[in-house]
N, C-alpha and C positions, 0 to 999 in steps of 0.2 A: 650174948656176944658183947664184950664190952668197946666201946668208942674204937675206931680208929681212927687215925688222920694219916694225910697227905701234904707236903709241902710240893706246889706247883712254883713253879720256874720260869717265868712267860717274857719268851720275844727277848733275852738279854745279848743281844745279836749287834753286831760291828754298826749295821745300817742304822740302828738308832740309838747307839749308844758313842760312836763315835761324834764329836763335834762341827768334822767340818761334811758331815753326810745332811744335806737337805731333811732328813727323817729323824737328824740326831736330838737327845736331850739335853738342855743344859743342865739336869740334873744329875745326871748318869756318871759326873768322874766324882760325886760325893757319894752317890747310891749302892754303885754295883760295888762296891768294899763292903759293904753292908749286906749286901745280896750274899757273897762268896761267906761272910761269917754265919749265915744265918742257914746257906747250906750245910757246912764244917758242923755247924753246933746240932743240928737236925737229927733228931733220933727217930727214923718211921720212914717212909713212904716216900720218892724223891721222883718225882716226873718235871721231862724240862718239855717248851716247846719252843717253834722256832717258826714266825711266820714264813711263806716261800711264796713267792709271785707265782698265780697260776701260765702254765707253759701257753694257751691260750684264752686271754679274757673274754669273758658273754657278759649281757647284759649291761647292767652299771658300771662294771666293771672296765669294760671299754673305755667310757668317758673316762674314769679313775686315772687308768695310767694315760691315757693321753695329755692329762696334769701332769702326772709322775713317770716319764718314760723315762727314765736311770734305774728303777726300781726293778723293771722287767728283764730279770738276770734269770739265770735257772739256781734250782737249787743248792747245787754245789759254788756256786759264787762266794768269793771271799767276804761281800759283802753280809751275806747269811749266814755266816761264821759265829758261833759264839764271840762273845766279846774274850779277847785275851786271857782274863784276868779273873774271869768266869769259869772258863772252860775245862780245867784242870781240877776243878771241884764238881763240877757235870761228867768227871772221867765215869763210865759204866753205867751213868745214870739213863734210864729209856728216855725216847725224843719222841718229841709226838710234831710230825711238819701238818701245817695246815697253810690252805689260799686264802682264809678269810682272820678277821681279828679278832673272831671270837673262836677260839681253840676249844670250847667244851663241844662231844661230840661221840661217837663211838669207840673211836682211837684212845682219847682220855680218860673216859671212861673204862675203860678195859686196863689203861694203864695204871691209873690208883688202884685197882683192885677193891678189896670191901670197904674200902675207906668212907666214916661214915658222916668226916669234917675235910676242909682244907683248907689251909695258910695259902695264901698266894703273895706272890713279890715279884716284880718285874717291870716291866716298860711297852708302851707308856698307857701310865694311869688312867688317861683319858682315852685310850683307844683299846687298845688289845686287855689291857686289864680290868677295865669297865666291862668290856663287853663276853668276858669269858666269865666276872663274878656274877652277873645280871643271869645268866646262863644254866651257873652250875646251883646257885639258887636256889633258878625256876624248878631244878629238879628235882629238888626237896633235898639235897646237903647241905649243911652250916657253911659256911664259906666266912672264913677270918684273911680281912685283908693287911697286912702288914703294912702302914704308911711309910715308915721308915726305908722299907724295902722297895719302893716304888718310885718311877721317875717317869715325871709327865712330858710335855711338848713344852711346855712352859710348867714354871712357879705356881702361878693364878690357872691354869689348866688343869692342874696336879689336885691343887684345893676343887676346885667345883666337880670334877671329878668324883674325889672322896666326899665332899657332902652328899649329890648325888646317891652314890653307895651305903650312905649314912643312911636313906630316905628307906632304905628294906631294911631297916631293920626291923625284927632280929634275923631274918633271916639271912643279910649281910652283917659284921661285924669290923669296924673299924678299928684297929691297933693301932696302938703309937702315935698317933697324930697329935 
């Protein structure tokens, strides 16, 4: 069976991509243009996801959003919206909602189908896309992370991050950077 891939889509959502959202990137009004060209141009496999506050938090969890209680919307919240400019290139693409920032799991799994690589891109580098490539990895898939397509909490966030990511190699791979 020859290679397939997957282009993952992760978290490109209002809540952190917007700038004036407490969770926003400063990277994200140079990134997601990049994001949407890199969906358009994608020949294979297109899964998006979308983190979603769980309806009631356990554990750690609790402490978390007592930090962050703006965060604790339901799912259909505006705020959990794709980001505008994204959205329209995620027309028909599957959503995989997850409570946690790392989205690899059953759902995503079943959603790339036999893919036997994945591209990832999305925000932020240091949370949700760190912790889905460490993830899908561990599983034994190629995981190619697109820096360019990426948008951290910060600049300096974004880089350690991707070193970070840099440290599994081969079985992470760092693009663009």
């Amino acid at each position: 069976m020859p290679d397939s891939s997957a282009l993952i889509v992760i978290d490109v959502q209002r809540i952190f991509t917007d700038a004036t959202s407490p969770w926003g990137s400063p990277m994200a009004e140079e990134v997601v243009p990049r994001i949407v060209q890199r969906i358009t141009a994608y020949d294979g496999t297109i899964v998006a996801t979308r983190y979603v506050a769980p309806l009631h938090p356990e554990g750690a969890w609790q402490a978390y959003f007592e930090r962050w209680p703006f965060a604790l919307q339901p799912p259909d919240s505006p705020s959990y919206a794709f980001d505008p400019r994204v959205a329209p290139a995620l027309r028909g693409v599957p959503v995989v909602d997850a409570t946690t920032f790392g989205k690899w799991g059953p759902a995503l799994r079943e959603a790339i189908g036999p893919a036997q690589s994945v591209d990832l891109v999305g925000v932020a580098t240091d949370c949700c896309v760190l912790s889905t490539a460490l993830a899908i990895a561990d599983s034994g898939i190629a995981t190619r992370v697109w820096a360019p397509g990426c948008a951290g909490s910060t600049p300096d966030e974004h880089r350690k991050a991707l070193s970070i990511m840099e440290l599994y190699a081969p079985l992470i791979e760092v693009l663009g950077d």
